[in-house]
DRENNU-420969 format. One line per 2 residues: number of its first residue (from 1); for each residue x, y, z of N, C-alpha, C. Coordinates in pm, 1 decimal, always signed. Each point is the difference from the previous one (the first is absolute). Example, Ala and Ser with C-alpha at 12.3 -4.5 7.8 and 13.67 -1.06 7.14 Angstrom:
2
1	+1319.0,-569.0,+780.0,-89.0,+119.0,+0.0,+90.0,+120.0,+0.0  -35.0,+105.0,-72.0,+82.0,+119.0,+6.0,-77.0,+109.0,+73.0
This chain:
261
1	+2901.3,-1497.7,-2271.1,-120.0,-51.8,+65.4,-104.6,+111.2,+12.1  -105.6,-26.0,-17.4,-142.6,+141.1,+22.4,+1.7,-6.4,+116.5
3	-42.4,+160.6,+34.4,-9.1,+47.5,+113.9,-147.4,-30.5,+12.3  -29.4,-48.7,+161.0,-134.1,-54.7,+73.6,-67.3,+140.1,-13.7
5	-141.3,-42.3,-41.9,-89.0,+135.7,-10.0,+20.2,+41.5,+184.2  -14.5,-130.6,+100.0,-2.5,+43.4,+124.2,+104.7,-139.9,+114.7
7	+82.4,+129.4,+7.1,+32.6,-63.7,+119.1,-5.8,+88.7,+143.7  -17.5,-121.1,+96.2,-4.4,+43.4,+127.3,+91.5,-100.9,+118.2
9	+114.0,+79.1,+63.2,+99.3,-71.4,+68.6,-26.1,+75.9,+128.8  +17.3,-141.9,+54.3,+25.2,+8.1,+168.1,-187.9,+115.7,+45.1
11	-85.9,-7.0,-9.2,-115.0,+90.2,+27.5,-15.6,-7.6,+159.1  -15.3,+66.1,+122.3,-56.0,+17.0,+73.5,-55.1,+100.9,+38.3
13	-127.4,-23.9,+110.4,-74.1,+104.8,+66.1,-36.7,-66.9,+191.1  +58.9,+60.8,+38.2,-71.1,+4.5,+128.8,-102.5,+104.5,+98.0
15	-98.3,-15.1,+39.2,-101.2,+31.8,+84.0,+20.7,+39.8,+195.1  +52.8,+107.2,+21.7,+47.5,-21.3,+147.5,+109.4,-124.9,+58.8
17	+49.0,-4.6,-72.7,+94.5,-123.6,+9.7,-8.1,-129.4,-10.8  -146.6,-22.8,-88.4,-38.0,-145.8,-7.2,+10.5,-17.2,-180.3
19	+81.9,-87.5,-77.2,+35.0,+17.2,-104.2,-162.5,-62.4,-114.2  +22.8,+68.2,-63.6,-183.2,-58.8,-103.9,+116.9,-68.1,-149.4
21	+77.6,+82.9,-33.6,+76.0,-91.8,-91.2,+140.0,+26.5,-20.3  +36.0,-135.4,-18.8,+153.1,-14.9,+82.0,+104.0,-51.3,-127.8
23	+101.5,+88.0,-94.2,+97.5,-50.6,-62.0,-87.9,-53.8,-115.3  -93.9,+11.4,-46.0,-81.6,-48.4,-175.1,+106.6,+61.2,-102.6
25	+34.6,-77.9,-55.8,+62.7,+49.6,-147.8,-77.4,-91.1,-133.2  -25.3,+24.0,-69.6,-32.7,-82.9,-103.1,+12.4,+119.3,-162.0
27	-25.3,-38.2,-108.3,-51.1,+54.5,-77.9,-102.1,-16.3,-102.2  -64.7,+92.4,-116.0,-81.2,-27.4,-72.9,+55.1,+50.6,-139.4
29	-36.8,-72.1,-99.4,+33.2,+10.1,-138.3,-108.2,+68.0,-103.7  +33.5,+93.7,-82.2,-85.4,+48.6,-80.4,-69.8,-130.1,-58.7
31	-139.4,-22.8,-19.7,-146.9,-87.1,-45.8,-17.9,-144.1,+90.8  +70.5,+29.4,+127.2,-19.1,-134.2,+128.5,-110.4,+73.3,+40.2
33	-53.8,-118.6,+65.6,-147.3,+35.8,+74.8,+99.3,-74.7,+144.4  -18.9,+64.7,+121.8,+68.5,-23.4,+119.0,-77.1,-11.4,+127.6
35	-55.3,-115.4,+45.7,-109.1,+26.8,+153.1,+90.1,+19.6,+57.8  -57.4,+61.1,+127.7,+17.7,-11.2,+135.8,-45.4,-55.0,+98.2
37	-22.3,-82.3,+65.6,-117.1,-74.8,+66.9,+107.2,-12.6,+146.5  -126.7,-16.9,+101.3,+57.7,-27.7,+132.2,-93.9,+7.3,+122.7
39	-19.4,-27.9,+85.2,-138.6,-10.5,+90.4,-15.7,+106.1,+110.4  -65.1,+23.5,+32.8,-44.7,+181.2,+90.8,+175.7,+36.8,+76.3
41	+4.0,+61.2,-39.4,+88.6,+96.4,+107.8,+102.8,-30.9,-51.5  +63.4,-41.8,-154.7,+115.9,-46.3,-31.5,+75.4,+97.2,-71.6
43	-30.5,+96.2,-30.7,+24.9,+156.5,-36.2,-48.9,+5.0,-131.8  -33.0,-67.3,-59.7,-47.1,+41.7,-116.7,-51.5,+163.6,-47.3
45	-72.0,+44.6,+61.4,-27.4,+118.5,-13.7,+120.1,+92.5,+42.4  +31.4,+18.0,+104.2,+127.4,+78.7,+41.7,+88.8,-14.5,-167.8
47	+20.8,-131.6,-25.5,+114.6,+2.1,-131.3,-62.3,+46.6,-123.4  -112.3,+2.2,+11.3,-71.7,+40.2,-167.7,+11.8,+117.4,+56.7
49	-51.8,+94.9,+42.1,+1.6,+181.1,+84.4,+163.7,+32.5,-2.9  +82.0,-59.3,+51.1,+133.1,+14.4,-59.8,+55.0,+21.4,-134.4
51	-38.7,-56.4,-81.7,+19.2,+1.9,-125.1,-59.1,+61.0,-102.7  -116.8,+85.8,+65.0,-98.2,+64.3,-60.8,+20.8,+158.7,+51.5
53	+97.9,-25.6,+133.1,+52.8,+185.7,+30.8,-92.7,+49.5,+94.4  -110.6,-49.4,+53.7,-57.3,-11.2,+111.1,+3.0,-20.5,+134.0
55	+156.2,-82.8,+21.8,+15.8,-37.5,+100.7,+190.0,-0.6,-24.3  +75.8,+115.3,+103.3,+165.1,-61.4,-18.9,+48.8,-109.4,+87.2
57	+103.6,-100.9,-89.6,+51.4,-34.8,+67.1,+71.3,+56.9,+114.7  +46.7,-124.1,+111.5,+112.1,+28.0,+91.7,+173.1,-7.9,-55.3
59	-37.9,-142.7,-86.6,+158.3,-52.4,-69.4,-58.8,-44.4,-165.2  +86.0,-2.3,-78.0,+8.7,-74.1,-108.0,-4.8,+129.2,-127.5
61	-27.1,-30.5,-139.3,+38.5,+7.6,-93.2,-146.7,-16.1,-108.0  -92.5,+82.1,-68.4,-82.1,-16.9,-111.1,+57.8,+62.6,-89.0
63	+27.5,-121.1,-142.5,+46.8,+103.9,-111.0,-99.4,-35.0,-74.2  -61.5,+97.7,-85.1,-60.3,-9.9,-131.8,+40.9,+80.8,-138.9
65	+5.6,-121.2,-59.0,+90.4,+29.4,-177.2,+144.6,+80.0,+68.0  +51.4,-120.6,+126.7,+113.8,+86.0,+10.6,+40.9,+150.2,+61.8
67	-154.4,-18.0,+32.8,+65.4,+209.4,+96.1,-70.3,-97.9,+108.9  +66.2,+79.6,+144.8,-10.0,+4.3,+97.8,-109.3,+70.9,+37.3
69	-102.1,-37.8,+38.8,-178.2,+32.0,+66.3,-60.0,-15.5,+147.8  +126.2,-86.9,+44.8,-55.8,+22.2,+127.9,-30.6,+116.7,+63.0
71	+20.5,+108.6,+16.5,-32.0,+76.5,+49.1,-120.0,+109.5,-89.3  -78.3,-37.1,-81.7,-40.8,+82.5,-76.4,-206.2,-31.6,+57.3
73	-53.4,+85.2,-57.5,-129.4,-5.6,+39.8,-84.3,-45.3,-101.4  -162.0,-13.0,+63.3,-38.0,-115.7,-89.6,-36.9,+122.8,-124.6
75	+12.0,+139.4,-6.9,-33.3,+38.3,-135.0,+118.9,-3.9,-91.0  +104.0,+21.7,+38.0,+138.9,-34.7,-62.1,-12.8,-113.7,-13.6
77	-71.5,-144.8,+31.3,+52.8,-104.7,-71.3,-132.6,+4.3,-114.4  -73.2,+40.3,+58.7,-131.8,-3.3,-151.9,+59.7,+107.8,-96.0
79	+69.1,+98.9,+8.5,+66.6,+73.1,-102.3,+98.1,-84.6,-104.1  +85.8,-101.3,+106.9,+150.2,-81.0,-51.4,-118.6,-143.3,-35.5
81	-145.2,-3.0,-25.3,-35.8,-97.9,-95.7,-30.7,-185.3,+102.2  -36.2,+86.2,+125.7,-84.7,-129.3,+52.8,-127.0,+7.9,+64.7
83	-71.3,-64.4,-50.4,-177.8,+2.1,+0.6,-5.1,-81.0,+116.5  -96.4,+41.7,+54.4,-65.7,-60.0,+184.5,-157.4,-24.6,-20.3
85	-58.0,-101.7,+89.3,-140.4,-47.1,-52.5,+23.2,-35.8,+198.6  -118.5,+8.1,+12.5,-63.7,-27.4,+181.9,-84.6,-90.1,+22.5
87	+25.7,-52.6,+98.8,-83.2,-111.7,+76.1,-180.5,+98.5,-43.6  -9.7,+69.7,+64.3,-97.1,+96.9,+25.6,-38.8,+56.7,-177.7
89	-56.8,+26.3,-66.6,-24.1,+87.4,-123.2,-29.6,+127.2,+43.4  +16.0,+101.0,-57.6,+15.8,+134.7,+19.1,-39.9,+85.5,-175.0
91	-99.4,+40.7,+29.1,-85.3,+72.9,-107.9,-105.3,+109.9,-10.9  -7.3,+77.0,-84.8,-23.7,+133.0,+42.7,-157.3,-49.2,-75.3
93	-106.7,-29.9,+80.8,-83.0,-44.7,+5.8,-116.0,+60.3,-120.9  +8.8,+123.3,+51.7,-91.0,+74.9,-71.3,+54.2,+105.0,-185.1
95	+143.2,-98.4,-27.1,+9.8,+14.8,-143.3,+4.8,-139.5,-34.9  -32.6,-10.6,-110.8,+21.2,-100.9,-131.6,+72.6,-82.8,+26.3
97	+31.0,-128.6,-72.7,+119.1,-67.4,+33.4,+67.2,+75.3,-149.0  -0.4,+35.6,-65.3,+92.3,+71.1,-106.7,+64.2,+108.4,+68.5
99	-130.9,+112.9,+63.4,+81.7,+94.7,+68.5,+91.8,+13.4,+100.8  +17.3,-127.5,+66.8,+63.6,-74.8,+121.5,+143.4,-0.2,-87.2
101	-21.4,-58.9,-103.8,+154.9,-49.5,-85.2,+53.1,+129.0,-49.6  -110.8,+70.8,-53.3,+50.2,+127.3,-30.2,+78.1,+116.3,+95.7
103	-47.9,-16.3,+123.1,+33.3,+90.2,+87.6,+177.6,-54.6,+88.9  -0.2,-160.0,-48.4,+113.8,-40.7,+43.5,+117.6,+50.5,-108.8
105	-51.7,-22.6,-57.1,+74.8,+54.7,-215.9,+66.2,+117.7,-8.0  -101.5,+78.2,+90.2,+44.3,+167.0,+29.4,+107.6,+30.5,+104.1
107	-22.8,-124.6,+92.3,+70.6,+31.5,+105.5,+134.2,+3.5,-16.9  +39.0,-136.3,-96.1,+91.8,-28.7,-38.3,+129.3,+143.3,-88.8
109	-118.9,+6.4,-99.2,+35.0,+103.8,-69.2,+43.8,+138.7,+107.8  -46.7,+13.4,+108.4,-40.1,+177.1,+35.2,-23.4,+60.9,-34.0
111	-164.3,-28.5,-53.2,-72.6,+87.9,-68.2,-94.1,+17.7,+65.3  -22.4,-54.9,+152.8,-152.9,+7.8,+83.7,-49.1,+143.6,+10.9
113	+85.3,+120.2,-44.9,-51.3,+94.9,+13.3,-84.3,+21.2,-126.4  -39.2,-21.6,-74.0,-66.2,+26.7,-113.1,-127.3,+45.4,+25.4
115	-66.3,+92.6,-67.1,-112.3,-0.7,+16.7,-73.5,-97.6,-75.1  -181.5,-59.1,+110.2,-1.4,-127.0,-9.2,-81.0,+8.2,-110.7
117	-28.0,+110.4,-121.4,-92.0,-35.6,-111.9,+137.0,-77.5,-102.3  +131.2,+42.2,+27.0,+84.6,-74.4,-108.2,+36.9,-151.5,+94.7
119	+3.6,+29.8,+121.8,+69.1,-160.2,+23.8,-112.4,-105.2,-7.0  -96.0,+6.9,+43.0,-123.3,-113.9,-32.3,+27.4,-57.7,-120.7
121	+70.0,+109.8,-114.9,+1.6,-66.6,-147.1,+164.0,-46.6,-8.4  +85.2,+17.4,+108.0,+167.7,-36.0,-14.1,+14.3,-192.5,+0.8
123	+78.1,-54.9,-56.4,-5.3,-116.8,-8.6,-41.9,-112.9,-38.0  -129.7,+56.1,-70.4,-83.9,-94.1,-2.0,-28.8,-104.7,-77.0
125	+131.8,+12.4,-87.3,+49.9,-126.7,-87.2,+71.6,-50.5,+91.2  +101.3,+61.0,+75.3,+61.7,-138.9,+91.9,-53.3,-28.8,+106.0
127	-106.8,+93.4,+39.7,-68.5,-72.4,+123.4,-91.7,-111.4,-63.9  -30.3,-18.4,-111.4,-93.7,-130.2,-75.7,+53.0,-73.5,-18.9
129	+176.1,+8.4,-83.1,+52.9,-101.8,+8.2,+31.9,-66.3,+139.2  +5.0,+25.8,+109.5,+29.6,-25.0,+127.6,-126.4,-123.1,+22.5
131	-77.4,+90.5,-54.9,-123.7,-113.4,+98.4,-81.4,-102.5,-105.5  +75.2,+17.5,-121.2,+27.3,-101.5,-110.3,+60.2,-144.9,+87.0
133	+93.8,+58.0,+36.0,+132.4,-76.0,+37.1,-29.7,-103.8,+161.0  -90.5,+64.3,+54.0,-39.7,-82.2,+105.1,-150.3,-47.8,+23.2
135	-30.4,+34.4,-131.6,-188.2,-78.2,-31.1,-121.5,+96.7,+79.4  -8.8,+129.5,-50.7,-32.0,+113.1,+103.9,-69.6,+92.8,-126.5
137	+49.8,-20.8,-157.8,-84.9,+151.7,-36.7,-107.0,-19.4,-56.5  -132.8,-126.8,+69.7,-115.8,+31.3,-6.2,-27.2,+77.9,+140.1
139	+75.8,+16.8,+76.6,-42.1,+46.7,+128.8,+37.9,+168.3,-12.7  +57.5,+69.6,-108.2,+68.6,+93.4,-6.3,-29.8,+151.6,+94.3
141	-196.4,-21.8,-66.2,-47.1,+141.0,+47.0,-106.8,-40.3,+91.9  -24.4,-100.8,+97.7,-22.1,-27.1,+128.2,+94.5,+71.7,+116.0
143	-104.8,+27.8,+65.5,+34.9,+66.8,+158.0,+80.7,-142.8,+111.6  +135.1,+58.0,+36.9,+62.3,-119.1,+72.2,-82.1,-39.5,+103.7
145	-55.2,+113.0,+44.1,-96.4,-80.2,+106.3,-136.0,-110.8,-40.2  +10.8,+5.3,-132.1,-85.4,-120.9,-39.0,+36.6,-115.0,-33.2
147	+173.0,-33.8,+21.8,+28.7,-118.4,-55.9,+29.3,-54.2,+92.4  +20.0,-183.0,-25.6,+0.8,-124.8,+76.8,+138.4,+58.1,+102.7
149	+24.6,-100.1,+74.2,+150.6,+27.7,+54.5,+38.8,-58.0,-83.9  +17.9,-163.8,-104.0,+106.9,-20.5,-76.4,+42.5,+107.7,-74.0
151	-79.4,+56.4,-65.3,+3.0,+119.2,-95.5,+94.7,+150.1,+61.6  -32.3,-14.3,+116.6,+99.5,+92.3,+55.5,+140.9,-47.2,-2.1
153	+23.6,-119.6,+53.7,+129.4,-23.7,+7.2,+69.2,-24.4,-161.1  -66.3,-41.7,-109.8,+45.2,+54.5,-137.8,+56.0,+141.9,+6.0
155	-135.2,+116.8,+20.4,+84.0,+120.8,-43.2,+60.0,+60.7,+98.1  +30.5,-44.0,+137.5,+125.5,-23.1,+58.2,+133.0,-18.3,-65.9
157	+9.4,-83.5,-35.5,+49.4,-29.2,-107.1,+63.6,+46.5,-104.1  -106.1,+47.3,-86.1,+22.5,+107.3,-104.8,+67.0,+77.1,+49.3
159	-77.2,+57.9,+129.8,+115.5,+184.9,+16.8,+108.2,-67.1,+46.5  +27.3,-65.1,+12.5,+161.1,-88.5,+33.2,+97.0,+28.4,-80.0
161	-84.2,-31.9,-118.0,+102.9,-0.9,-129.0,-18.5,+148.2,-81.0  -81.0,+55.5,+92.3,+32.6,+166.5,-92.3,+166.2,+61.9,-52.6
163	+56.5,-55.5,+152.5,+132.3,+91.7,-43.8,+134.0,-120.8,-36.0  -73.4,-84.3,-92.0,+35.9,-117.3,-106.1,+138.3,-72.1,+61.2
165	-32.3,-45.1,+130.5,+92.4,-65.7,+113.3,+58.5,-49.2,-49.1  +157.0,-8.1,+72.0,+66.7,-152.8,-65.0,+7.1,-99.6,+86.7
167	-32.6,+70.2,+160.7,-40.3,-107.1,+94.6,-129.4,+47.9,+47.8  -62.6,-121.8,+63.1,-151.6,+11.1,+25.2,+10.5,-84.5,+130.2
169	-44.1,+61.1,+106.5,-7.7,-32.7,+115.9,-146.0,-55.3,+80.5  -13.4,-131.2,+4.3,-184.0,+17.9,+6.5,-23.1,-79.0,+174.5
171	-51.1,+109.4,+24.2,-19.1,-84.2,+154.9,-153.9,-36.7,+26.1  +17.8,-167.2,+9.6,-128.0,-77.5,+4.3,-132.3,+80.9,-126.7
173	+68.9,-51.1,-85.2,-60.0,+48.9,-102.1,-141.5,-95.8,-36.3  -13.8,-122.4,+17.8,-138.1,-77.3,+10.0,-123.0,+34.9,+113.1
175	+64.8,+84.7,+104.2,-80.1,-17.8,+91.8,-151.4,+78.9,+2.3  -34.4,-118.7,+90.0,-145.4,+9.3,-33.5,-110.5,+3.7,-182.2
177	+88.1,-102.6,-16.0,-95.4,+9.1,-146.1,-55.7,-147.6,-26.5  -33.6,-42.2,-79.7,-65.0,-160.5,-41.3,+59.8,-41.5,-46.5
179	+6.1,-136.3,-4.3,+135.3,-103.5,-107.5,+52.3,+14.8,-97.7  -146.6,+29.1,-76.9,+39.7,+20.6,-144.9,+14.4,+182.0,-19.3
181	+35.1,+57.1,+73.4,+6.9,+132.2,-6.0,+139.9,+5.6,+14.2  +25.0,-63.5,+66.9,+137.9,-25.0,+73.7,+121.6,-39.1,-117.1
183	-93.7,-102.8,-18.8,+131.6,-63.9,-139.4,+2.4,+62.5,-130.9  -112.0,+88.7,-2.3,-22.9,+111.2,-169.5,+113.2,+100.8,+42.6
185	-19.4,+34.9,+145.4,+118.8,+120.0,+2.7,+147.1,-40.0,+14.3  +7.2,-75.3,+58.2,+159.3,-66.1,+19.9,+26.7,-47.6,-177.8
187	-65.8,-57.2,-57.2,+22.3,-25.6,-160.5,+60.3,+162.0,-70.8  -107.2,+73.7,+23.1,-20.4,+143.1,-20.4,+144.2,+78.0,-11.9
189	+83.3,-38.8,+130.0,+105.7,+28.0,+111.7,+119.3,-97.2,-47.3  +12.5,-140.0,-77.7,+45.3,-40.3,-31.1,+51.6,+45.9,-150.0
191	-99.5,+35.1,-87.4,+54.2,+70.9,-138.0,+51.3,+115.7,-6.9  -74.8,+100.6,+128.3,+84.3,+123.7,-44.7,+137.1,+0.6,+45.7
193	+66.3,-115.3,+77.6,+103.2,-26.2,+61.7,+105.3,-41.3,-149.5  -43.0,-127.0,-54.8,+66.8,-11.1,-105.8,-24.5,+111.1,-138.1
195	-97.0,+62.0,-38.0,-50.6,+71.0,-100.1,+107.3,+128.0,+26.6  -23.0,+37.5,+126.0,+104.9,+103.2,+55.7,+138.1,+15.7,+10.3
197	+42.0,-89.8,+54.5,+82.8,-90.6,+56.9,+16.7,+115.2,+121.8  -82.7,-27.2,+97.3,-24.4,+41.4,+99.0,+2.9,-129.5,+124.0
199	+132.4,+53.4,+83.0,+7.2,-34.9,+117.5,-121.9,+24.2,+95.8  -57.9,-127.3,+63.8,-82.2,-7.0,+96.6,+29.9,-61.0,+132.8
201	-7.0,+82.3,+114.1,+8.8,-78.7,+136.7,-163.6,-10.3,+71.7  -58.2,-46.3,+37.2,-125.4,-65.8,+91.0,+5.8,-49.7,+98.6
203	-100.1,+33.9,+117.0,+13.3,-58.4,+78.9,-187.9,-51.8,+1.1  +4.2,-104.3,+25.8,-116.0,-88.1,-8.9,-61.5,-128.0,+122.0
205	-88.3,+5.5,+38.8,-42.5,-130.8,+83.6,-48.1,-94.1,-50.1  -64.0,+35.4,-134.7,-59.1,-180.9,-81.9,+138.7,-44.7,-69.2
207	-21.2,-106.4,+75.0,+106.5,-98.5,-84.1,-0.7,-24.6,-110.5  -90.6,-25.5,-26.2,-101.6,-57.9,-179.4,+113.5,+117.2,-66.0
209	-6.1,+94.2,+31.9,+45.6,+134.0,-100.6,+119.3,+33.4,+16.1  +87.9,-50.2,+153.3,+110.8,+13.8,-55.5,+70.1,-102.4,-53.7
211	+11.8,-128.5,+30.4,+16.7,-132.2,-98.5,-37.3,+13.2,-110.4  -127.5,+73.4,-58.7,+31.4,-15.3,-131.9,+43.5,+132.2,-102.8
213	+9.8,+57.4,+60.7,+29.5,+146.6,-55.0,+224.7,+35.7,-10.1  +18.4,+14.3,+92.7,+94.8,+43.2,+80.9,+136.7,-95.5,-44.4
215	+94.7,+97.2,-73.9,+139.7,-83.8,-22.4,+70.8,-64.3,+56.5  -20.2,+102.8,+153.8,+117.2,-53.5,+80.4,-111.1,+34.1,+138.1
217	+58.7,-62.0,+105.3,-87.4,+82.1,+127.9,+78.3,+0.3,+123.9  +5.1,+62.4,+87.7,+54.0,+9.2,+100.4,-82.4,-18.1,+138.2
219	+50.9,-1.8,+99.6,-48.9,-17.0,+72.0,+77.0,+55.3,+152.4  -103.4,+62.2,+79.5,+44.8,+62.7,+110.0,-74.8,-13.2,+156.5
221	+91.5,-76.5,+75.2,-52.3,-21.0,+122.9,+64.0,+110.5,+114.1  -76.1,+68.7,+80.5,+39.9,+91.7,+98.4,+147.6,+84.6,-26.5
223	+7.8,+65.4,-113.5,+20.5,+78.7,-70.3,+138.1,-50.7,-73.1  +45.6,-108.9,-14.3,+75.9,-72.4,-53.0,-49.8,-72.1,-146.6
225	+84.4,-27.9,-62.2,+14.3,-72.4,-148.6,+49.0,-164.5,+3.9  -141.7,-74.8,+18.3,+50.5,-117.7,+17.2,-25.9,-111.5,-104.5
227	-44.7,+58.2,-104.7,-3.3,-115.2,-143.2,+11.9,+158.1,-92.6  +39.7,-78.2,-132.1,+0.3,+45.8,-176.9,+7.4,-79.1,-55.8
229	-78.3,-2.5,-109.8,+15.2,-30.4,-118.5,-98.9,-39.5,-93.6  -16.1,-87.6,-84.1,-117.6,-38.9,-58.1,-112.8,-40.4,+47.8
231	-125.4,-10.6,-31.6,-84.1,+1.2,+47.4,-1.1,-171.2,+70.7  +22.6,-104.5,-58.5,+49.0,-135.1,+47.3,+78.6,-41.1,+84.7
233	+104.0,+72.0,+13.5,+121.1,+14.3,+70.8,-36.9,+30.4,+136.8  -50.2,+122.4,+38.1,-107.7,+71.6,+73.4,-146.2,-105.6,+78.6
235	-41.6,-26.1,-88.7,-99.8,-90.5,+29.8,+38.8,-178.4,+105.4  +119.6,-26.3,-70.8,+76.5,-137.8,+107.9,+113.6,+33.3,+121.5
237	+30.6,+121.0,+7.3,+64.5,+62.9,+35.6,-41.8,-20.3,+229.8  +45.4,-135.7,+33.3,+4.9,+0.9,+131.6,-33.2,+81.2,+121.9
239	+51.3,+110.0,-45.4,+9.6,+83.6,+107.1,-138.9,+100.3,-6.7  +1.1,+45.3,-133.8,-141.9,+48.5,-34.6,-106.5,-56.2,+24.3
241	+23.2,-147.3,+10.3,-139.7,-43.4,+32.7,-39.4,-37.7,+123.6  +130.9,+29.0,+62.1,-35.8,-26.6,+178.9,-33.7,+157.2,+47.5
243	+74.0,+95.8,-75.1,-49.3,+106.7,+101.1,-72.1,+74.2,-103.7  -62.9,-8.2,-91.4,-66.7,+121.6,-54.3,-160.7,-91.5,-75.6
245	+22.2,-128.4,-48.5,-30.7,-39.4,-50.2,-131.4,-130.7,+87.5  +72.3,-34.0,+96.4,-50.7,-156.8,+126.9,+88.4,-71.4,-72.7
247	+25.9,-59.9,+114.5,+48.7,-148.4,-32.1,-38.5,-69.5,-40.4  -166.2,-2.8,-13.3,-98.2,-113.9,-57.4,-7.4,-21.2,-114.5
249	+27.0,+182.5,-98.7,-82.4,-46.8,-142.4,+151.0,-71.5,-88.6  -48.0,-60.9,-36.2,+83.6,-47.0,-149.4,-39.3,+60.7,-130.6
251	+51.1,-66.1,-106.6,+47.8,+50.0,-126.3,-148.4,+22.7,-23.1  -122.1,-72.8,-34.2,-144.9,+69.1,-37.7,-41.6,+98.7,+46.0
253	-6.1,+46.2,+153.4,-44.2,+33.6,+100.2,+21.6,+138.2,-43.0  +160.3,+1.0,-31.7,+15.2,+166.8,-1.0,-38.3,+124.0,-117.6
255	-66.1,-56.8,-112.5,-86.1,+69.5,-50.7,-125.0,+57.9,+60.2  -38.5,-59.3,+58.5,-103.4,+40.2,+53.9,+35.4,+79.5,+132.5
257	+94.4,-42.1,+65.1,+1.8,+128.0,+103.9,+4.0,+139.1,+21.8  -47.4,+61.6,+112.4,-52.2,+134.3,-16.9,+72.4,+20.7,+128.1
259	+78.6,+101.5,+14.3,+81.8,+50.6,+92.8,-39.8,+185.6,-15.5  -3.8,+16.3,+105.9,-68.5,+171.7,+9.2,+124.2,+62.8,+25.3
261	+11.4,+115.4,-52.7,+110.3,+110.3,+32.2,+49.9,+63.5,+131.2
């Protein structure tokens, strides 16, 4: 049987003795796209920061490709090949969006010491192919501080995949962008998943995007695991729709719902 790009057994974290997430096990498969969804205060974040080496557990078990990570930090897991993307975008404003990719390229490498008349020129075939890859290299030699926010959260993105992830971790990766901005990048996010075969976990509040994106999805109420599975499954799923979802909406309804993080 193949070994799960990710599993995670039994996960908890508690806060002064008040638990944020309680016993989550699930896993993810190399080229699944995987939500997370769940309504304010359901740990979502606590469990993505867990898994990203940001935050230790109290109890449980993260393996990736089979080694044991729980205890490791978030530059050791970007070393062992998992890319992180933020609610928030984060960009070094006053270089390029090439030099942005470039300077992640280096990082990767450990080469930031270079002097900067050779690194400006380091990468710069794969920093193009990068922003090939997420609809970005007419934007190449623009100042980040001149681009849209969709455009940020693309080469977000990009430096994601500098150090050529095999998992990709994206927290509220739509947010704050426009519809159709929304669904170019999740498409975007959808090929390099299969093209890659890159494992993806998300955590998301438009529904629209995780219903139609997302293999499998989970779901977490007050730091517990109380639905999995397909996105349909998930969607009729009783219990989800009394406590995370209302009781009111039915089967149309829940595309369109918008639940905040």
């Amino acid at each position: 049987m193949n070994q799960s790009l990710l599993r995670v057994e039994s996960l908890a974290k508690s806060y002064h003795g008040v638990p944020a997430v309680r016993g989550v096990s699930f896993t993810l498969e190399r080229g699944e796209i995987l939500a997370l969804i769940g309504p304010n205060g359901a740990g979502k974040s606590t469990c993505f920061n867990m898994l990203n080496g940001q935050i230790r557990p109290n109890a449980g078990t993260i393996l990736f490709e089979g080694q044991d990570v729980t205890a490791s930090s978030p530059r050791s897991m970007w070393r062992r090949g998992v890319g992180r993307t933020f609610q928030i975008t984060a960009t070094f404003t006053s270089m390029t969006v090439r030099e942005n990719l470039q300077t992640a390229l280096l990082s990767h490498a450990g080469q930031l010491s270079r002097p900067f008349g050779k690194a400006n020129r380091a990468f710069e075939v794969e920093a193009d192919a990068l922003l090939d890859r997420v609809g970005l290299r007419g934007q190449a030699d623009r100042s980040c501080g001149e681009l849209a926010y969709g455009d940020l959260k693309r080469l977000e993105l990009a430096v994601a995949l500098t150090n050529s992830p095999s998992l990709l971790l994206m927290d509220e990766p739509t947010a704050g962008m426009a519809p159709k901005e929304r669904a170019d990048l999740m498409r975007a996010t959808a090929a390099i998943a299969r093209e890659r075969n890159v494992g993806i976990l998300f955590t998301e509040h438009d529904m629209d995007i995780v219903f139609e994106h997302a293999d499998r999805v989970m779901v977490l109420n007050r730091g517990e695991l109380i639905a999995m599975g397909a996105p349909d499954v998930v969607r009729q799923d009783r219990q989800v729709r009394a406590i995370y979802l209302g009781e009111g909406l039915v089967h149309g309804d829940l595309a369109a719902a918008q639940v905040r993080h």
